[in-house]
C-alpha positions, 0 to 999 in steps of 0.5 A: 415361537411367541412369548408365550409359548416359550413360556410354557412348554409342550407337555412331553417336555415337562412331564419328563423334567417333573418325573426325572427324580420323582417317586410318586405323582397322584394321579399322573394323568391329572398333572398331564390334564392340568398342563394341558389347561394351563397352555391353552389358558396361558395360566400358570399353575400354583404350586405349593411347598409347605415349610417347617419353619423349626428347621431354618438351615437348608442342607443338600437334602432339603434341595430335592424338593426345592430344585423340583419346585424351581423346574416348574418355575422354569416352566412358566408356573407360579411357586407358592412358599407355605410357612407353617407358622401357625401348624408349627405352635401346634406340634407335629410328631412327623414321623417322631414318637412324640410330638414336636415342640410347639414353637412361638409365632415370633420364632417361625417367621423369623426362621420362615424368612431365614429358610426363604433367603436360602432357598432363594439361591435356587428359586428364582424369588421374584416369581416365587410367593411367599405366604403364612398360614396363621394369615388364614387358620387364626381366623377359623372360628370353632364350628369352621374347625368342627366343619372342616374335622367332619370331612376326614374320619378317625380310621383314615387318619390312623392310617398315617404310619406313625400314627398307627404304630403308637396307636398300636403300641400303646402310646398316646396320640393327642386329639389336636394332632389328628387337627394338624395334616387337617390344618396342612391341607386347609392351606391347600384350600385356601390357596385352591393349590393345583399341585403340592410337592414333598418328600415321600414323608409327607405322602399321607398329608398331601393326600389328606389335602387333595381330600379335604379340596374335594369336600370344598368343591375345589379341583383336588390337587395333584401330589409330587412326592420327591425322595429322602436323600441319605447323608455322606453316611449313605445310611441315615436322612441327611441331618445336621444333627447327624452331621452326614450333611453338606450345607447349601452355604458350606464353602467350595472347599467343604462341598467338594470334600464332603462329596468326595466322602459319599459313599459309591452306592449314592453316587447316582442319586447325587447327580440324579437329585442335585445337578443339572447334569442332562438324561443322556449323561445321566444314563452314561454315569449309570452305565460307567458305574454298572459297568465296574470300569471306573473307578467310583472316585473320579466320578465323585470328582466330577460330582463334586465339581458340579456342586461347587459350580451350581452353589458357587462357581467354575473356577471354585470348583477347580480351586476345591479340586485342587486343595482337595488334592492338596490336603488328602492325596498329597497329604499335606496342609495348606499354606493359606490356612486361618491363624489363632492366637490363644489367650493364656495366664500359664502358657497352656490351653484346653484341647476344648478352649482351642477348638471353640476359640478357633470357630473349629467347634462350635461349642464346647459339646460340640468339640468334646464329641469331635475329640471322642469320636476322633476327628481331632488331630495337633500336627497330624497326632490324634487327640483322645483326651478332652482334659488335654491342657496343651503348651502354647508356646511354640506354633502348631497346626490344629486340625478337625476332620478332614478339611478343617486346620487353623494355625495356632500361634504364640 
């Protein structure tokens, strides 16, 4: 087998690698149609991922659509990073009930380059292009951007389902965000994309893309559409805001027991969506657990090991496992846990004080939310009050959550 043939695979095997984990493909015989032209011509495909520059941290469910993205990499075909720095100073409702915050250019490069970096840990980057669409849409001139409205009509957009329940509801819908999936899909133009991934959120804007490439004489692009993964709650979008998430930077030992945290009905999907775990033990983790003859938990042992390896490593994994076990199943503390000394004028210290001063809060908001919803604990005993002053003056363990201690000293 050449080089080249190595390069791109036979289509079967790609066709299967792209649909594992994919809700839609539109139109599934033209991704089959473009494979086919892309190994006869030995040229590679571009693929295209928008990004939200608002949101510069990537969490587990940010990596559907970025391990996707890399499985064509790994098929020969080329990745294109689109950072929507200028669609972002417009503001996109997004599926909100009013529109986003517009953003500064400045702020969206700087968290395009911060989004890129970590994607990096799964793309590989030397074959992965990035680009800006301010590089393309600055330039449009007014009669450009009559011109380009001119191809889409009023009732298809309000098709779009946040557009349609405000416009149902009474609530205002301004004109420059009908501009904004137009603006979206002009990347597609401009980049004479041959496939664009995203989340099933996404669905009506990649479609107006394929729309508007028509109305360029351009081949429209084919959609992938990937699934919105539910946080360790197993019922909301995973979310830092809603802290359900599990961060791609997130130490062995967070990774491994927020997965053990996971609820049973997720457990499938986190293998399907996040490993690289084959079809065939794929389909035996299905059987395992229809079957209700295994107990849900060691399957989370074995997901939670793989995670940690693909973000860090084998040995990490055991490591995790074993603290894990440490800190939940035997119930103890850690010997090796981080050390902090308060400083103190009276030989006491805010509860709140000790848990920002100790980086287990990040701020003082933050640490009074973990103390209401009680994931605060000094030597194993709940904290309730977030007015505590607490003495300093003998050595205590401060603890948040499940996987969190710092030791704090005199």
């Amino acid at each position: 087998m050449s080089a080249e043939q190595r390069k791109f695979p036979d289509l079967k095997t790609q066709m299967d690698l792209y649909r594992r984990g994919a809700v839609d493909i539109i139109p599934e015989e033209e991704l089959e149609k473009k494979i086919e032209h892309s190994r006869k011509t030995k040229t590679p495909l571009k693929v295209k991922l928008g990004l939200d520059p608002s949101r510069p941290d990537i969490h587990l469910g940010h990596t559907v659509v970025l391990r996707k993205l890399r499985q064509f990499q790994d098929c020969g075909h080329l990745a294109i990073l689109v950072v929507g720095d200028f669609t972002a100073t417009i503001g996109d409702p997004s599926g909100k009930n009013k529109t986003r915050p517009a953003m500064t250019l400045e702020e969206t490069r700087e968290n395009g380059q911060t989004y890129f970096d970590q994607a990096s840990i799964i793309l590989d980057k030397e074959k992965t292009k990035i680009v800006y669409n301010s590089e393309w849409l600055e330039k449009l001139s007014f009669r450009d951007v009559i011109e380009m409205a001119s191809h889409y009509t009023v009732a298809r957009m309000l098709e779009r389902d946040d557009f349609e329940k405000r416009y149902k509801s009474g609530e205002p819908i301004s004109v420059h965000e009908f501009l904004y999936p137009l603006a979206q899909a002009m990347d597609s133009v401009q980049l004479q994309s041959d496939i664009e991934l995203g989340g099933t959120d996404q669905t009506f804007n990649l479609l107006v893309g394929r729309a508007l490439q028509e109305a360029y004489d351009q081949e429209p692009q084919v959609i992938l559409t990937t699934p919105l993964l539910e946080g360790t709650d197993g019922v909301e979008k995973m979310s830092k805001s809603l802290d359900n998430y599990i961060a791609l930077e997130d130490s062995p030992n967070d990774i491994f027991g927020k997965t053990m945290s996971i609820t049973d009905e997720l457990i499938y999907k986190y293998f399907e969506l996040l490993t690289d775990v084959p079809a065939d033990r794929l389909t035996e983790i299905e059987e395992r657990l229809d079957s209700g003859k295994v107990n849900p938990m060691h399957l989370k042992r074995e997901l939670g090991k793989e995670l940690v390896s693909l973000y860090h490593n084998e040995e990490a994994a055991q490591e995790a496992e074993q603290h894990f076990d440490l800190v939940h199943k035997s119930k103890e503390i850690p010997d090796d846990i981080p050390e902090f000394t308060p400083e103190t004028s009276n030989g006491e210290a805010w509860i709140v004080d000790l848990l920002t001063g100790s980086e287990l809060a990040s701020s003082n908001s933050e640490a009074r939310r973990l103390i209401k919803q009680g994931g605060v604990k000094i030597d194993g005993e709940k904290v309730s009050d977030f007015n505590l002053n607490i003495p300093v003056n003998k050595e205590f363990v401060l603890q948040v959550g499940k996987r969190k201690f710092v030791r704090i000293t005199p």
